[in-house]
N, C-alpha and C positions, 0 to 999 in steps of 0.2 A: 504494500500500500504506500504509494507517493505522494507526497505531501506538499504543497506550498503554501507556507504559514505567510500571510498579508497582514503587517500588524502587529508588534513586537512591546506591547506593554504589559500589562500585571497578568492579565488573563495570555496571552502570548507565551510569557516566561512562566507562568505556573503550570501551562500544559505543558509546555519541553521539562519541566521540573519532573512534573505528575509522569511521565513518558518514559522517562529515564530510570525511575523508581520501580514501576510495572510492566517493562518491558517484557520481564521473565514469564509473566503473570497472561499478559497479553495474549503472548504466544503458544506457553501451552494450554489454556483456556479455550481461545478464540479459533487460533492460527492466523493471530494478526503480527504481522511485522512491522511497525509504522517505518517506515523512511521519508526525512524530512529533506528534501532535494533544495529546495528553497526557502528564506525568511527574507523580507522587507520590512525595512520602517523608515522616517522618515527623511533619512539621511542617505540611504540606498540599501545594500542588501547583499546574503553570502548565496553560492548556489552551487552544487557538486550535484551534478548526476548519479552518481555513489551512494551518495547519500553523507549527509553532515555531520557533524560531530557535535551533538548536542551541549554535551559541558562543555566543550569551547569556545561555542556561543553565548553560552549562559554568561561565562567568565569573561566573555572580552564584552558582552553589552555591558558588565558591570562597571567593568573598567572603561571604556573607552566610551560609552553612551551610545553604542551607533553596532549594530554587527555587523556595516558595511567595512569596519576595522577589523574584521577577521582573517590569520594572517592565511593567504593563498588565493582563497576562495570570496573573499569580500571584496566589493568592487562599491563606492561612494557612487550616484546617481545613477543606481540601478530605478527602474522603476516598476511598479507593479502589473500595468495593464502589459510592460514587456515582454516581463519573465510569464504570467500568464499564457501571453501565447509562445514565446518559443520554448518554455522549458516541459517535458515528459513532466506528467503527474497523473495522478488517476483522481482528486480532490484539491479541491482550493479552500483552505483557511482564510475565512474574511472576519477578521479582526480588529476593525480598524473603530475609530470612534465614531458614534453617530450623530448623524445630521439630521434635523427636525426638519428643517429648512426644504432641502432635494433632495435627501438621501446619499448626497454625494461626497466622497470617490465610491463609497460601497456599490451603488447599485451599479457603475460602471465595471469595476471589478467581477460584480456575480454575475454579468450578462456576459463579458468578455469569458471567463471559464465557462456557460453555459455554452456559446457559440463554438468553444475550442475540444467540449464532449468531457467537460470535466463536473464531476460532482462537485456541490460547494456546502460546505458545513458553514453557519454565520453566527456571531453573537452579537452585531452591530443590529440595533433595534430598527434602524431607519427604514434599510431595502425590504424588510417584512411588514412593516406598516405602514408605508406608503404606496409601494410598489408590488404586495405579494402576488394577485391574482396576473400579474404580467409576468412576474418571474414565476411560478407556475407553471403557466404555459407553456414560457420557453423550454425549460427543464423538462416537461413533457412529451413536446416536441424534440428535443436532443438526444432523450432517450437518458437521463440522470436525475440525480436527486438533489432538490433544495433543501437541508435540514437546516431548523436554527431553536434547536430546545433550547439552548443557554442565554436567549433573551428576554426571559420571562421565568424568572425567580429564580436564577441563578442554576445550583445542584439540585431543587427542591420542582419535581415534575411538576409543576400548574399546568401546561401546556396537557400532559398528556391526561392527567387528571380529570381538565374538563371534559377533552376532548373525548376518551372514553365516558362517560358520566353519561355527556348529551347522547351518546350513542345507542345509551341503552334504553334512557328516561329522559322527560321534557325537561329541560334547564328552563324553569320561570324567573329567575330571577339568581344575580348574581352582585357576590362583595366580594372586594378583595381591599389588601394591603400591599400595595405592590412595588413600594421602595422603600429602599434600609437605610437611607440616609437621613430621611424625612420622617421615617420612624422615630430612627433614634435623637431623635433633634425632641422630637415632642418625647417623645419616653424619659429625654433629661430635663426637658422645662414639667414636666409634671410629679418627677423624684428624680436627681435630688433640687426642686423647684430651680434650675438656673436660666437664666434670659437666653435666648433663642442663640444671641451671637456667642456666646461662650459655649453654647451646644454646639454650633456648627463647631467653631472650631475646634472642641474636641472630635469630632465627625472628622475633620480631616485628616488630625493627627495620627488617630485611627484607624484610616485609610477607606472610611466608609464615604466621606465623600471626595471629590476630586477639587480642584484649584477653581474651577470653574464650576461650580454648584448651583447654577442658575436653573437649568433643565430638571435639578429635582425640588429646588423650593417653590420654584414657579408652576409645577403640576405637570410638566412634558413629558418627562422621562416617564410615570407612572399612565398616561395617556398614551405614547406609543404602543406600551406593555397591555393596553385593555383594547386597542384596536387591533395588535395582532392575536389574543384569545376570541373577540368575538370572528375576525374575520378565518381563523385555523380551526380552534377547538368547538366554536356554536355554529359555523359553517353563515355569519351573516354579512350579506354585502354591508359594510361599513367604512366608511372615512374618517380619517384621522380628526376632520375637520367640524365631523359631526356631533366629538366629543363636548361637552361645557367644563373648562378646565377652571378653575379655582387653585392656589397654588396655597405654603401658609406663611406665606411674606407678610401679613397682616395679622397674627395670630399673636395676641401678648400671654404673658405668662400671668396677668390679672386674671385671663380669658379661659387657661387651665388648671389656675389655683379654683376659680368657683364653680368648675364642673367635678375637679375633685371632691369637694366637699359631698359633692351628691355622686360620690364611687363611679362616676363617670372621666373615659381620654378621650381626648380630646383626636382623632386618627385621619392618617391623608388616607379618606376610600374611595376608590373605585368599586362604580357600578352600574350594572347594565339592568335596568327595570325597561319602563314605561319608556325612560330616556338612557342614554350613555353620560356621565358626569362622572370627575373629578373634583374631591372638592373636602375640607378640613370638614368632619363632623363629630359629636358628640359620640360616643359608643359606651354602654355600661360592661364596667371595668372585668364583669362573672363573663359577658361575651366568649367561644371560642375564638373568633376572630380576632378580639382586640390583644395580641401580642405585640412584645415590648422590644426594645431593643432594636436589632436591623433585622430584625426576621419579619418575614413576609407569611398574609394566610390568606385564602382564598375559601369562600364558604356561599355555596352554592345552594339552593331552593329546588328541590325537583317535585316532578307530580307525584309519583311513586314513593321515589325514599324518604321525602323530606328536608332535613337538613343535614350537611354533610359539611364539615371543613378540613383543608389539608393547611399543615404549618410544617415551614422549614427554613433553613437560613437564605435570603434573597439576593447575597451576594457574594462579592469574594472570587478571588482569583483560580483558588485551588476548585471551590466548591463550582465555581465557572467550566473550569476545565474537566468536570465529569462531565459536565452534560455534551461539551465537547465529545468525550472517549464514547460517550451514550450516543450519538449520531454518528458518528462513526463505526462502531460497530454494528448498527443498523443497515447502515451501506454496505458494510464487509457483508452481512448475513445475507442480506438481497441481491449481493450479485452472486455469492456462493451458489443459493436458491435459485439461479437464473432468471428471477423476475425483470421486467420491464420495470422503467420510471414512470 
């Protein structure tokens, strides 16, 4: 299995981590071999046919900030829509950060490996909720697979959760919690009571949230995450745009001391009723759903079952990169199987 990783950050470096740990494991389990032919990032990129030498990637991004300093094989202004089409792979890793705005570079990258007959695994939230039902197609017409379970809660299946759920029984109505940074932001202005801006920046420090934390305080990032579950897992035509986002930039800590008092958090939910919204709301604190911290829950309404909620951690690099090794071993299993895309 051929690899070109697009996108060399937390979640990038913790799959080659994650990779290199279970190698053994892969193999004799699956009969999967990964080989990483290719890594990009934004400086350019290393690429051996052969296949790469993971820890010395690791080691020289640490050092040098760039794996296009790797020494043989790394070449500065390499670029990704390139090495996509001239280099052998059997999968493209699209890793890159996402775009609210066009989805772009991502959606150029996933179309370029579609048009080249390469499978593409993605954790960039953009090209699946702006663009899924196009890239779809393509991928179906090429005869490969679009996976991207790791943009929506991380290690913790929501994706396939629903997606099986609605299969079985009517999904009427749906909550979730669908960012860990924005969790935990309000999880520390509600204990231990501190102002929002000394939450974040513990959140950063932490690594739950990034330098640029706009997309999660503002409502985006948890909005892209609810337009590719209705449009994947509830199978509904939906835009991004038809969401009503609410973000909790205006949320004071006055605002979740006097909903404490009544055992009430204060939570960013997403959900899909009557309308699709985003938006800070009141939840009583016995709720399954109302978890704390950066964990993420999703709690679904069916005709049948009832109620049903899943919790798990919604981010994270490591906890990223299973659901990474999880679509790809999906791929490995359906071409074994000989299936079509």
């Amino acid at each position: 299995m051929r690899l070109i990783v697009v996108g060399f950050g937390n979640v990038g470096r913790s799959l080659l981590s994650v990779m290199t740990e279970q190698a053994r494991d892969l193999d004799e389990r699956f009969g999967v071999e990964p080989k990483i032919v290719a890594v990009l990032d934004s400086k350019g990129g290393a690429v051996d046919s052969k296949g790469l030498n993971m820890r010395e990637l690791l080691e020289t991004e640490t050092r040098e900030r760039t794996v296009a300093a790797t020494p043989k094989v790394g070449q500065f202004g390499l670029t990704p829509l390139s090495v996509i089409g001239d280099v052998e792979a059997d999968i493209v890793l699209e890793l890159t950060p996402t775009n609210p705005v066009n989805g772009e570079p991502g959606i150029s990258h996933i179309e370029k490996a579609i048009r080249n007959g390469k499978h593409v695994v993605t954790t960039n939230k953009s090209p699946p909720a702006l663009a899924m039902r196009r890239l779809q197609r393509m991928a179906s017409q090429n005869k490969v697979l679009f996976r991207f379970s790791g943009t929506v809660g991380g290690g913790t299946p929501i994706l396939e959760f629903t997606k099986k759920t609605s299969e079985a029984d009517e999904v009427q109505s749906l909550r979730a919690i669908l960012n860990g940074t924005t969790n935990y932001i309000l999880t520390q202005m509600h204990d231990p009571n501190i102002s929002m801006d000394e939450a974040l920046s513990q959140a950063q420090r932490l690594g739950y949230a990034e330098k640029d934390y706009s997309l999660d305080v503002n409502g985006i990032d948890p909005a892209l995450k609810l337009t590719i579950i209705a449009n994947y897992a509830l199978e509904r035509e939906i835009s991004f745009k038809d969401i009503r986002i609410t973000g909790i930039a205006d949320i004071r800590l006055e605002d979740v001391q006097n909903h404490k008092r009544e055992r009430r958090k204060i939570k960013l939910i997403c959900s899909i009723d009557d309308e699709l919204s985003v938006a800070p709301v009141p939840v009583e604190a016995a709720q399954p759903i109302c978890v704390d911290g950066s964990l993420n829950s999703v709690q679904l309404r069916t005709k049948y079952i009832g109620e049903t909620t899943l919790v798990g951690p919604g981010a994270g690099g490591l906890q990223t990169a299973t659901a990474i090794l999880s679509d790809l071993l999906y791929i490995h299993q359906t071409r074994s199987q000989g299936n079509e895309a």
